[in-house]
C-alpha positions in Angstrom: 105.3 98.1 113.4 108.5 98.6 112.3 111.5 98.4 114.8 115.1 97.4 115.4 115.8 93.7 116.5 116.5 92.3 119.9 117.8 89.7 121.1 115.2 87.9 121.9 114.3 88.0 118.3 117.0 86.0 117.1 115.4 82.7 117.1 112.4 84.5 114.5 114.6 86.1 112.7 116.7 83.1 111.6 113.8 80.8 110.7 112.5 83.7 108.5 115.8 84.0 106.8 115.8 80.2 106.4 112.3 80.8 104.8 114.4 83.2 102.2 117.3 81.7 101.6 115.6 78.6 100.7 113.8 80.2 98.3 116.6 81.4 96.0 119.4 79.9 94.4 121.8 80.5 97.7 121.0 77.3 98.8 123.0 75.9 95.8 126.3 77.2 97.3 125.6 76.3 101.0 122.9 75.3 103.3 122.0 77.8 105.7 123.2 76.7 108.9 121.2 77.8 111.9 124.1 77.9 114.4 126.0 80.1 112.1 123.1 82.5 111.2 122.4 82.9 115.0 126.0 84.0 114.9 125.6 86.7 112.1 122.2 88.1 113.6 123.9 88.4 117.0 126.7 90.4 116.0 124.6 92.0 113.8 122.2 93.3 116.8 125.2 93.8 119.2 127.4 95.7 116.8 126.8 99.6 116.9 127.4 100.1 113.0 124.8 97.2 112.0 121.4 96.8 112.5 118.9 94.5 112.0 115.0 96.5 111.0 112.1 94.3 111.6 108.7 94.4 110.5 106.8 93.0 113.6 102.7 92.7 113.3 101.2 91.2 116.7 104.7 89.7 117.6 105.0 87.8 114.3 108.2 88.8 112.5 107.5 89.0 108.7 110.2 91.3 107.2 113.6 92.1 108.0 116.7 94.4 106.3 119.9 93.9 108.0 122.8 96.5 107.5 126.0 98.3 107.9 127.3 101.6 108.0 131.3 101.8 107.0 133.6 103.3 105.7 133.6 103.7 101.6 136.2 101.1 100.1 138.3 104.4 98.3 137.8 107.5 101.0 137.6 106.8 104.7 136.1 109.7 105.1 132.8 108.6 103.2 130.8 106.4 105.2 128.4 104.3 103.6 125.1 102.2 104.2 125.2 98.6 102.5 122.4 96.5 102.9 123.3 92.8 103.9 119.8 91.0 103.2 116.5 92.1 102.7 113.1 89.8 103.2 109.9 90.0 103.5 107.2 87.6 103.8 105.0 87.2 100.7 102.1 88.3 102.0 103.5 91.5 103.0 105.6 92.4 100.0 104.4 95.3 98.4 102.8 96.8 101.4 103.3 99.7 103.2 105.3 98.2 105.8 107.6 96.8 103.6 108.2 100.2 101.8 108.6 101.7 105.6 111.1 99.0 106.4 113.2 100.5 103.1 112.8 104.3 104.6 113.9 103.5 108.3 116.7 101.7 107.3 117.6 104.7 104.6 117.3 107.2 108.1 119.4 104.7 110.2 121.9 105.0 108.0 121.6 108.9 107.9 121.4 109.0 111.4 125.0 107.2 111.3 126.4 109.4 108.8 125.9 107.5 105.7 126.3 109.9 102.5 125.1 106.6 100.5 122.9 103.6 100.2 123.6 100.3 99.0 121.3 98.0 98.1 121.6 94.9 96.2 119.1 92.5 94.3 119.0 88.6 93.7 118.3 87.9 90.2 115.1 86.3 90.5 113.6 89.5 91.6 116.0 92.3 89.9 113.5 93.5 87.1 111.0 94.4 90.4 113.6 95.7 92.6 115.5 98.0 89.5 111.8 100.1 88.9 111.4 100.0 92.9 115.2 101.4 93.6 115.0 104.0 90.4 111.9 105.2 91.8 113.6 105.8 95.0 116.3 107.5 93.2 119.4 105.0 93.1 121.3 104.1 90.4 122.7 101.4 89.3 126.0 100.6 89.9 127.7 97.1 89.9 126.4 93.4 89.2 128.0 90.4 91.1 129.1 86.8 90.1 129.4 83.6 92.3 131.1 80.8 91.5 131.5 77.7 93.5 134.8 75.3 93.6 
C-alpha cells in the first residue's frame, strides 16, 4: 500500500534510508547520522509543502520518495515538485508498487500546484533511471558535481 508517512514511521524510515545511503557513494562525504535524519524526516512529515510517500506491505516499510513543492528558482509564480530521495528496497524495485510510489508522488505534487517534476538520479543507477524517466516523459535537464574539502 502506498501512503504518506506518519510520525510514527520515522524510526522505519530512517533505518531504510540508512540501508540506501550506505549503499552509494554518499557515504564518502558524510556518515548518515541518525539524529540528524530523524530531523529531516520530521520536518519533512510536519511541513505542508513536503511529503514523505511510503510503500508499506504488512507494516514493513520498503520504499520511500520524499519531496517538495516550491517555488521555481526564476518565476515565483511557477511552483515546482523536486524530489529529495527516492529508495526502494531491492526486492521491490521494479514492481508495481514502486512505479505507483513514482505516480502518487507525481499527483501530490499536482494536487499542490506543481506545473513540473524534478527528479534526480545517483550515478550508479542513471542509465536505468534515464529509460525509466524518458518513458515517463521527462527530459533531461542538469547533471550535478560534489566535491569535498
Amino acid at each position: 500500500m502506498i501512503r504518506e508517512a506518519k510520525i510514527e514511521d520515522i524510526l522505519k524510515i530512517v533505518e531504510l534510508l540508512k540501508e540506501f545511503y550506505n549503499s552509494t557513494d554518499m557515504i564518502k562525504v558524510a556518515n548518515c547520522d541518525s539524529e540528524s535524519s530523524i530531523k529531516t524526516i520530521k520536518g519533512l512529515i510536519e511541513n505542508e509543502n513536503t511529503t514523505i510517500m511510503i510503500i508499506d506491505i504488512d507494516g514493513k516499510i520498503v520504499g520511500c520518495l520524499g519531496a517538495v513543492v516550491l517555488p521555481y528558482y526564476f518565476n515565483f509564480q511557477c511552483l515546482t515538485g523536486h524530489e529529495f530521495f527516492w529508495f526502494v528496497s531491492e526486492k521491490y524495485r521494479g514492481t508495481k508498487e514502486s512505479l505507483k510510489l513514482f505516480k502518487v508522488i507525481e499527483e501530490w505534487a499536482k494536487n499542490k500546484g506543481a506545473k513540473t517534476m524534478i527528479m534526480t538520479s545517483l550515478v550508479y543507477n542513471i542509465d536505468a533511471l534515464k529509460k525509466f524517466y524518458k518513458r515517463n516523459q521527462y527530459v533531461e535537464l542538469e547533471t550535478s558535481f560534489i566535491r569535498s574539502f
